[in-house]
C-alpha positions in Angstrom: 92.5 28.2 -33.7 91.9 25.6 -31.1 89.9 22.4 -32.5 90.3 20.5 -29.6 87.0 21.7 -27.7 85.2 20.3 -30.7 82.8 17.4 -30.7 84.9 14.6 -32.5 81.2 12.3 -32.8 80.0 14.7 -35.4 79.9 12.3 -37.8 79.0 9.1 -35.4 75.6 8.5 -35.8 73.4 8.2 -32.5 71.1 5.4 -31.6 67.3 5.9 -32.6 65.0 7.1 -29.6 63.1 4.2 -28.4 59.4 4.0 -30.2 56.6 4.7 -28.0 55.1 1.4 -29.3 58.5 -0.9 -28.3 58.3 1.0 -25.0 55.0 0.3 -23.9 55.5 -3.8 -25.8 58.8 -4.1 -23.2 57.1 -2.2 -20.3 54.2 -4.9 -20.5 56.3 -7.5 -21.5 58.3 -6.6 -17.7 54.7 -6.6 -15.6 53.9 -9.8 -17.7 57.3 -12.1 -17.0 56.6 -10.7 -13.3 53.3 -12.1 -13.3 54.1 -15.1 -14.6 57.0 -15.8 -12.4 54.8 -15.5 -9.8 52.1 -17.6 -11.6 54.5 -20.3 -12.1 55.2 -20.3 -8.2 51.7 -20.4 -7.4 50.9 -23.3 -9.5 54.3 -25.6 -7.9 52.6 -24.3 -4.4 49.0 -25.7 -5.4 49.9 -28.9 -6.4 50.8 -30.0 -2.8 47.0 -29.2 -2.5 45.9 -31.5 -5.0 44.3 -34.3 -3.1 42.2 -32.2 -0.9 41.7 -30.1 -4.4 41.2 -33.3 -6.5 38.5 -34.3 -3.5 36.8 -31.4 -3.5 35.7 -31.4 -7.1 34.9 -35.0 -6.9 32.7 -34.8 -5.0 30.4 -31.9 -6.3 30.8 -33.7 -9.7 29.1 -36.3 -7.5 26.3 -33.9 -6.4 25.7 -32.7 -9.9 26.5 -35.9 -12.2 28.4 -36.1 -15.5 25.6 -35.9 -17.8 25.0 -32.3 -18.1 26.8 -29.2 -18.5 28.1 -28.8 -16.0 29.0 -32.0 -15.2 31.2 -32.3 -18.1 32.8 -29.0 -17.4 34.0 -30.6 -13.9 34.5 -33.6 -15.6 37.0 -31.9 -17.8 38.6 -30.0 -14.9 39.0 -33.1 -13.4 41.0 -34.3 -16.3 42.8 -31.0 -17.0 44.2 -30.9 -12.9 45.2 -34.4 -13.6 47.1 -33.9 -16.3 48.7 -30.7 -14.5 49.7 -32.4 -11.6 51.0 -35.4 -13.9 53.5 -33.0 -15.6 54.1 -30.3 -13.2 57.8 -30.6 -13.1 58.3 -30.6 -16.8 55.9 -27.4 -16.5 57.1 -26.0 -13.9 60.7 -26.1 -15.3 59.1 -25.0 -18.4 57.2 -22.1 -17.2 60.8 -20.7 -15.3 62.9 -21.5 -18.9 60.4 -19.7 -21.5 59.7 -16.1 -19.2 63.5 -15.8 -18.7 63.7 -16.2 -22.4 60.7 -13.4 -22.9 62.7 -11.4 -20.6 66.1 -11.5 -21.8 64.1 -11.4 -25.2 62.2 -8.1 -24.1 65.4 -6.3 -22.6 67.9 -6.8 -25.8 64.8 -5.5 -27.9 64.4 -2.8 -25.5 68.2 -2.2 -26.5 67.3 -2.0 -30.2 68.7 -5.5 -30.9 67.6 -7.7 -33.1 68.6 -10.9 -31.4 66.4 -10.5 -29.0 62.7 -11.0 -31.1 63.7 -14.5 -31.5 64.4 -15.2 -28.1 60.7 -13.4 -27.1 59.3 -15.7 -29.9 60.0 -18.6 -28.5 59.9 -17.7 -25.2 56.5 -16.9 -25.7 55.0 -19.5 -28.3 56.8 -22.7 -26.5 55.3 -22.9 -23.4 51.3 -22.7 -25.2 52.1 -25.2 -27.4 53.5 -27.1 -25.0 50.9 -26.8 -22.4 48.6 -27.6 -25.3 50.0 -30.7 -25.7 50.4 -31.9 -22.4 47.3 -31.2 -20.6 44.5 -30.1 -23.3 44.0 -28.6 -26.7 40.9 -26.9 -25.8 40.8 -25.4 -22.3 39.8 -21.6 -21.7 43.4 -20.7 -20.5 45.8 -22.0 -23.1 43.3 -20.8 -26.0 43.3 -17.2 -23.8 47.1 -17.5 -23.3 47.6 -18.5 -27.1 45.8 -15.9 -28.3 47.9 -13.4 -26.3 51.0 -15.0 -27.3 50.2 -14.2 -31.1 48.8 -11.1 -30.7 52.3 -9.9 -28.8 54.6 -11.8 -31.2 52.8 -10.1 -34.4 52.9 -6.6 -32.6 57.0 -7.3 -31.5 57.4 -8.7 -35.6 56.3 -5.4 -36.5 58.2 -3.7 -34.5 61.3 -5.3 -36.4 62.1 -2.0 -38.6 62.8 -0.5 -34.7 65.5 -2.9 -34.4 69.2 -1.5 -35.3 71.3 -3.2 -33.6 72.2 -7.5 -34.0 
């Protein structure tokens, strides 16, 4: 009797299918790091715009006044585009570093390896914080980015059972 046609993996045992849930995570994860590459571009272009920019809200802060609402809406944009332009290199920089790490982070997870959640962690969790501490605690985007961030980094955590491989 000829054994040799035999399947000699019998006893290897094959990787686990992909779960739907890390599939879609990674597959948003991908259209995410693309949009933020291409956030991160636009921003670095804007800021050669910021004197006509800066000018431009000026002067309907001017038209309005700083006492009321709206005023002090302006008045924080005014501070917030300041602040941006003021880093821009450290967040530009910043901005490139932490969605390469989501990325490579998101691929090795979409391998089934461990290794890669931490990378997505902080890939995604370091550039709120540090955009919070930078320009401002309490503007609309980085308490809508933050709250992405989390919700993303708790649904990857629980996807840590999915993970086989270091």
């Amino acid at each position: 009797m000829d054994y040799s046609n035999q399947n000699t993996d019998l006893f290897n045992e094959q990787p686990k299918p992909l779960s739907g849930t890390l599939n879609v995570l990674t597959i948003l994860t991908f259209i995410g790091c693309g949009l933020a590459y291409l956030g991160t571009l636009y921003n670095w272009y804007q800021a050669s715009n910021y004197e006509s920019d800066r000018a431009k809200l000026e002067s309907q802060l001017d038209k309005i006044g700083e006492d009321g609402f709206a005023g002090k809406m302006l008045k924080s944009s005014l501070d917030m585009m300041d602040k941006t332009y003021e880093y821009r290199y450290i967040l530009f920089i910043a901005g490139l570093v932490f969605t390469t790490f989501c990325l490579i982070g998101a691929i090795k997870m979409r391998k089934q390896k461990k290794s890669g959640l931490p990378l997505y962690i902080i890939g995604e969790l370091a550039p709120v914080l540090l955009t919070a501490i930078l320009v401002s605690f309490t503007s609309i985007p980085v308490i809508i980015s933050s709250v992405f961030a989390l919700i993303f980094v708790i649904l990857y955590a629980a996807q840590r059972k999915n993970l086989i491989y270091n």
